[in-house]
Each structure stands twice: as C-alpha cells, then as structure tokens.
Backbone as CSV, one residue per row, in Angstrom:
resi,resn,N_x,N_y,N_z,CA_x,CA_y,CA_z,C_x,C_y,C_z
1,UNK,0.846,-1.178,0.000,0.000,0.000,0.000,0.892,1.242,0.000
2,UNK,0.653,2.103,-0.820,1.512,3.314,-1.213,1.044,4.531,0.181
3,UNK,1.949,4.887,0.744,1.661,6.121,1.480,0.341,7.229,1.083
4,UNK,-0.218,7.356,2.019,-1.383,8.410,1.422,-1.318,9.540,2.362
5,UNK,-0.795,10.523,1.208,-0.093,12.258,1.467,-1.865,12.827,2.675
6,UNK,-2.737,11.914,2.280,-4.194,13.187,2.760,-4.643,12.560,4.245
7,UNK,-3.705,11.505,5.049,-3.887,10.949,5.926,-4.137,12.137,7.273
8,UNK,-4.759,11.627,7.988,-4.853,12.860,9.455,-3.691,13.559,9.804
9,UNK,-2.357,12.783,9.986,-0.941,13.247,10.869,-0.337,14.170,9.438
10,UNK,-0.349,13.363,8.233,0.423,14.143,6.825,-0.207,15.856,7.130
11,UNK,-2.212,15.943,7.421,-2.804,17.213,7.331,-2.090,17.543,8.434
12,UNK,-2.211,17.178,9.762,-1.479,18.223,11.003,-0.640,18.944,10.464
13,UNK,0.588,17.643,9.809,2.040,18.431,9.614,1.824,19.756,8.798
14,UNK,0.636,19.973,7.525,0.504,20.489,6.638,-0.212,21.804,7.318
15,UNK,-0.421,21.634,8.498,-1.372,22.889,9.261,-3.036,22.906,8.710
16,UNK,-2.842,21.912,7.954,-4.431,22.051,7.507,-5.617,21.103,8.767
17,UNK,-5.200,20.724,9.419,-5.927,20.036,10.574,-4.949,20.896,11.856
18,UNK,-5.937,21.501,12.940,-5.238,21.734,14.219,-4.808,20.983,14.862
19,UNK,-3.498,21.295,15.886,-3.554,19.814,16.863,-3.019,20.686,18.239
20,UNK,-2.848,20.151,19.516,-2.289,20.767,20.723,-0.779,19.829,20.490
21,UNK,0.060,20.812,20.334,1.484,20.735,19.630,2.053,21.086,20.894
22,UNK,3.205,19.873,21.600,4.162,19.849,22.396,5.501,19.957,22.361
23,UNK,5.832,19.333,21.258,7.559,19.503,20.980,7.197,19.296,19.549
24,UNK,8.274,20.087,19.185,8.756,20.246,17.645,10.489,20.298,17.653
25,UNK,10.766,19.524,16.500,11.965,20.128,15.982,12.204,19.712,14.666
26,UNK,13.641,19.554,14.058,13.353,19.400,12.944,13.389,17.962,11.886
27,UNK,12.847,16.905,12.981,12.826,15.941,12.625,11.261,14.882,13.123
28,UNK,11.004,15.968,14.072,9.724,15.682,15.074,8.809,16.400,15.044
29,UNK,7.155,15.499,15.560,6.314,16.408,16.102,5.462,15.774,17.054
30,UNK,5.691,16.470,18.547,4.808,15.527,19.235,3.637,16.869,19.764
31,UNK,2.267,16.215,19.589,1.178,16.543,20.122,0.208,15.632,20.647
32,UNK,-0.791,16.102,21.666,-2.010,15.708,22.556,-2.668,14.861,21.985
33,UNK,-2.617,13.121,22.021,-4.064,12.727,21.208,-5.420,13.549,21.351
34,UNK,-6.397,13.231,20.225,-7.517,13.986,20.947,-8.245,12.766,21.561
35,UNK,-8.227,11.650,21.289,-8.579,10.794,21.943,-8.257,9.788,23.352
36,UNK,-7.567,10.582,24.102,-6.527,10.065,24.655,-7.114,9.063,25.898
37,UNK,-6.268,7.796,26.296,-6.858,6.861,26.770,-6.110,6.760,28.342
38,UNK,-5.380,7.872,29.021,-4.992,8.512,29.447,-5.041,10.177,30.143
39,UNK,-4.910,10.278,31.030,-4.491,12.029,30.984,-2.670,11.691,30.658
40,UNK,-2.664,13.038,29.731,-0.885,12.852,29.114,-0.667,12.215,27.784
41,UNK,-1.870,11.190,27.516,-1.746,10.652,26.294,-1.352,11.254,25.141
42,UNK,0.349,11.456,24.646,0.735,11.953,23.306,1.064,10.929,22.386
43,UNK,1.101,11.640,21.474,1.600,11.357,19.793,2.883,11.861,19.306
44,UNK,3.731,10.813,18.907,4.888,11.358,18.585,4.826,11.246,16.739
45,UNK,4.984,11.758,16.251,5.667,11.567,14.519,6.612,12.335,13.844
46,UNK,7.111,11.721,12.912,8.247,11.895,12.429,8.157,13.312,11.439
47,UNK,8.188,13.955,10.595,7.836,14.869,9.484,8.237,15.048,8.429
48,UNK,9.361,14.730,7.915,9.849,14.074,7.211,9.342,13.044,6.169
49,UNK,9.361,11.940,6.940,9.243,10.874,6.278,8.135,10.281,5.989
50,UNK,7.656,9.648,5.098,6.149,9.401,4.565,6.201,7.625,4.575
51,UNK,6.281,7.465,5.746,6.228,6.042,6.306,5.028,5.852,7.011
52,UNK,4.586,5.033,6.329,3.123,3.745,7.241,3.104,3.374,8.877
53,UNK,4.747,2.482,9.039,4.739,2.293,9.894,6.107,1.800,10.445
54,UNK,6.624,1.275,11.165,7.840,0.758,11.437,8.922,0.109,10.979
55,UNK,7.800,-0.970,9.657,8.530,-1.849,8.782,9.130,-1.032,7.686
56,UNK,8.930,0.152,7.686,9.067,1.015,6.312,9.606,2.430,6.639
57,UNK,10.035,2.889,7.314,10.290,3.894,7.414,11.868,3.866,7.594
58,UNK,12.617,4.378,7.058,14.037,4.526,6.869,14.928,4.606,8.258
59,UNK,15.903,3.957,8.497,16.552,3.434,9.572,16.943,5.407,10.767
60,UNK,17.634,6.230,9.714,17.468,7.809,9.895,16.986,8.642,10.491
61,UNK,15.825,7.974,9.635,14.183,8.944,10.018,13.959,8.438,11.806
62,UNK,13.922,6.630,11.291,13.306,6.074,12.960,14.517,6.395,14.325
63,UNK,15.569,6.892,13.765,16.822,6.880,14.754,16.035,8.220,15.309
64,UNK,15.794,9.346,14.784,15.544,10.287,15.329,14.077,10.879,15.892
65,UNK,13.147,9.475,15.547,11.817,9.506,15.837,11.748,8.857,17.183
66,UNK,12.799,8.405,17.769,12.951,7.291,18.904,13.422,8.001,19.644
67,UNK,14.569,9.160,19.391,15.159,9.959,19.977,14.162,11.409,20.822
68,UNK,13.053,11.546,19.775,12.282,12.429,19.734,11.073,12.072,21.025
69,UNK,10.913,10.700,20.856,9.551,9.822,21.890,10.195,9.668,23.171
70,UNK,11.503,9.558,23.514,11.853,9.858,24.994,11.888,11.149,25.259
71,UNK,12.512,11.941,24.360,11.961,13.586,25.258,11.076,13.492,25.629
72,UNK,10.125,13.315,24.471,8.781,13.953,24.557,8.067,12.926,26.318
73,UNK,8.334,11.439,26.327,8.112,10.921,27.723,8.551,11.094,28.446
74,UNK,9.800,11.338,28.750,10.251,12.025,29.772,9.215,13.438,30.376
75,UNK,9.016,14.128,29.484,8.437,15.452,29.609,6.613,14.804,30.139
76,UNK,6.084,13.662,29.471,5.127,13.476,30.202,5.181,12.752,31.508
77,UNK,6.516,12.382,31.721,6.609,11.540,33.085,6.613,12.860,34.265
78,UNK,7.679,13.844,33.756,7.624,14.941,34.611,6.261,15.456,35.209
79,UNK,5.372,15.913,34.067,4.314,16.495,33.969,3.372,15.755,34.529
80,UNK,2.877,14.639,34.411,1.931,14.003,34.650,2.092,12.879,36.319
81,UNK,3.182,12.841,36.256,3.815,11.574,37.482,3.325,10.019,37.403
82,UNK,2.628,9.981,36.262,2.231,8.531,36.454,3.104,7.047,37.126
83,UNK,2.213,6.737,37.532,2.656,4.984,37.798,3.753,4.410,36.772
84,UNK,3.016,4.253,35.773,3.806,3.628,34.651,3.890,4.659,33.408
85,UNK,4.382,3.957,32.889,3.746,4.296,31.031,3.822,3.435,30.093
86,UNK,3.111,3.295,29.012,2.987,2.533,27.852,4.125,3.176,26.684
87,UNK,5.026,2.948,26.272,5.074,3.252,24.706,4.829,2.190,23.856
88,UNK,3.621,2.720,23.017,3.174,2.129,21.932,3.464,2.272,20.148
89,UNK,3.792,1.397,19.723,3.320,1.866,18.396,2.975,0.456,17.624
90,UNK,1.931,0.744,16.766,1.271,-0.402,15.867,1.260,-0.314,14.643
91,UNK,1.580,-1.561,13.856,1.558,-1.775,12.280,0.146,-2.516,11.759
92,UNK,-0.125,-1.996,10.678,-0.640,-2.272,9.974,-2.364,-2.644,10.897
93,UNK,-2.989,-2.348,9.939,-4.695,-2.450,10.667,-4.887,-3.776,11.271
94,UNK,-4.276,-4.700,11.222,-4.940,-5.718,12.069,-4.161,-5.966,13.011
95,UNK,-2.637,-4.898,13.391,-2.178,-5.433,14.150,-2.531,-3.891,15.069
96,UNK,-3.178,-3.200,14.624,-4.265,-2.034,15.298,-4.268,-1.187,15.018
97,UNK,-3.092,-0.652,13.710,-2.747,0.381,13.577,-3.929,1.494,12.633
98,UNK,-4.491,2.435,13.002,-5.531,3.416,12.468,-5.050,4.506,11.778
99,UNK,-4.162,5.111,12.323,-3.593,6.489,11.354,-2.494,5.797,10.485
100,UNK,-2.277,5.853,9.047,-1.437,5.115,8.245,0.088,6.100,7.959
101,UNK,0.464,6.482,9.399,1.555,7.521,9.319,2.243,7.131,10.830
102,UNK,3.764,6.737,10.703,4.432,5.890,11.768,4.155,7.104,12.939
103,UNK,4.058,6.211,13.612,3.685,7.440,15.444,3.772,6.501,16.217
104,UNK,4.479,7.180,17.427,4.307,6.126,18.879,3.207,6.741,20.089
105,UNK,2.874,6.087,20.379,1.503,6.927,21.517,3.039,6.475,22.514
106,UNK,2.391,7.533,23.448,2.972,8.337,25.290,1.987,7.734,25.905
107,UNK,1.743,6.807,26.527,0.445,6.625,27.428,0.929,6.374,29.055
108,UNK,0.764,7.409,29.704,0.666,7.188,31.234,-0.254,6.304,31.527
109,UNK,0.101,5.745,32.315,-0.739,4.498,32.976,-0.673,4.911,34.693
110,UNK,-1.601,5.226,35.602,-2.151,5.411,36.534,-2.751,4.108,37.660
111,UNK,-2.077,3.663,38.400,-2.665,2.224,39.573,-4.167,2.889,40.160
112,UNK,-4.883,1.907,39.763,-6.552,1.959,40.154,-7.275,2.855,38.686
113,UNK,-6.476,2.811,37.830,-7.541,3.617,36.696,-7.217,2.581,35.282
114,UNK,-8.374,2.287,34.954,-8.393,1.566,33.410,-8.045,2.490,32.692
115,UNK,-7.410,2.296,31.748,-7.565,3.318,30.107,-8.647,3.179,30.066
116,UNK,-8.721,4.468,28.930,-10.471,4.768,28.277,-9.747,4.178,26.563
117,UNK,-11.143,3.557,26.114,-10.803,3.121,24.798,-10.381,4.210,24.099
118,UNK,-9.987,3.784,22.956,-9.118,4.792,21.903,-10.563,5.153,20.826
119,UNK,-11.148,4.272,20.379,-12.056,4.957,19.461,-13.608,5.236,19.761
120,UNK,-13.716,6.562,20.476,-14.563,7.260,21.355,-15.111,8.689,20.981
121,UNK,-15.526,9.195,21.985,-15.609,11.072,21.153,-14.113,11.063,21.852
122,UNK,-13.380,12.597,21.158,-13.146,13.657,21.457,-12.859,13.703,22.929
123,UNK,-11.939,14.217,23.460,-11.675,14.885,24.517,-12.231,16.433,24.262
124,UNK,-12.417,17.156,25.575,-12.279,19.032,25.425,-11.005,19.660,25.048
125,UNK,-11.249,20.297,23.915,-10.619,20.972,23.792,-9.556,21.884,24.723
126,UNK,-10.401,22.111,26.257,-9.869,22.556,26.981,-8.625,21.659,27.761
127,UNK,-9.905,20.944,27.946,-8.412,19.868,28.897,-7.340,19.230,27.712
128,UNK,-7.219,19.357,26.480,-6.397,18.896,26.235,-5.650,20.042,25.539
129,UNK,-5.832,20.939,25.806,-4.997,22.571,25.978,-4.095,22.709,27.328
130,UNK,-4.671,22.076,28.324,-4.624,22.061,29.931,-2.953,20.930,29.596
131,UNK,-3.549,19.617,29.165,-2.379,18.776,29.605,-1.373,19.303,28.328
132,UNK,-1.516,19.950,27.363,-0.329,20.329,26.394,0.543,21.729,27.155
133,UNK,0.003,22.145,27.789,0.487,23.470,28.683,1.988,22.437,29.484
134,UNK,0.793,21.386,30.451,1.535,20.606,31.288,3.116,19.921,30.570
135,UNK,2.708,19.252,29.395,4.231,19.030,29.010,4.585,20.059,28.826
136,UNK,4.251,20.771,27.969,5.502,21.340,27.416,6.141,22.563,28.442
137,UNK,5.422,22.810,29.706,6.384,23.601,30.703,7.207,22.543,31.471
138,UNK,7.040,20.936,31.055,8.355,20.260,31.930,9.180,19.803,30.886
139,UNK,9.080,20.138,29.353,10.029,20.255,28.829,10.847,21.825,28.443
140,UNK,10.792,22.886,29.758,11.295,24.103,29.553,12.522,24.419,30.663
C-alpha cells in the first residue's frame, strides 16, 4: 500500500488540521491525542518521512523519531507523574494500527484507573490545551 499524502498526521504536519502541539523540531512532532486513553496521552511523529509504519520507514528517520519519543516521555513523566507508562506503536490495521503515518503513543498508565478506549468522542478541547500546557512547561 503506497503512502497516502491526505492521511490525518500528513494534514497536522501540513497545518491544515489543528492539533495541541508539544515539541517540535526538525525531525519531530509531538502533540495531545484527541482521543486520549490517558491524561498525558501523546503522539509522537516523524515529518519528514512518509512512512506507514515501522517496517518502512528509513533506519534515519526512525533513529531520530525514537530519539524524539523519549523527550517527549520524559516530559510526560515529569508532567503528569504517572505509575507507569505505555510506549506504543502499531503496524498495519490488524495489528491495530488506524492512522497510516508511523507514530508512537505516550500513554501514562495510573494504579486503580483503566484506560479509556481509543475509538470514542473527542476529549475538550480545553483539557487537552490544559495537559499540552503541562508538558511542554516540563520540557522548559
């Protein structure tokens, strides 16, 4: 399956979809799921590179997309204090993967709280203005 330029994460990068944007640089972009199954729940992706998923994305690109997903957790470990955390990332739709653009989810994990499923409404806008504030002042 050929990369498709009109995917959700390709529009973020393109500014044509909004997102609550935490770290940037020039190989990265991490922002707020809006769905997040978590408080803290981010998205890391690459910008660059027009990779699916893990199996495909150039050794380069993923060196500095890996590099990019510990800041960015670190900065939600600060921020958030969770118990644990998840780093995730998934290939291909049956092995769960939904956005067809390589990304690792940030998921704090909290003792005594289930995740909330991933395909749900929407979070507020607000609170997920609230927890993008939160990283990105413990990555300052």
């Amino acid at each position: 399956m050929a990369y498709d330029t009109n995917n959700i994460f390709a529009k973020i990068l393109r500014g044509e979809i909004p997102a609550f944007k935490v770290y940037e640089d020039a190989h990265a972009l991490a922002f707020m799921d809006v769905m997040p199954q978590s408080d803290g729940h981010t998205l890391v992706i690459p910008k660059q590179a027009q990779a699916e998923n893990f199996l495909d994305i150039q050794p380069a690109d993923l060196q500095h997309l890996i590099v990019a997903t510990q800041t960015v957790a670190k900065a939600v470990d600060k921020a958030f204090a969770p118990d644990g955390m998840r780093i995730i990332q998934f290939n291909r739709a049956p092995g769960g993967q939904t956005v067809f653009h390589i990304h690792f989810h940030i998921v704090p994990v909290y003792e005594g709280m289930e995740l909330r499923g991933h395909s749900r409404d929407m979070a507020p806008k607000e609170l997920l203005a609230a927890h993008a504030a939160k990283v990105k002042a413990a990555l300052a």
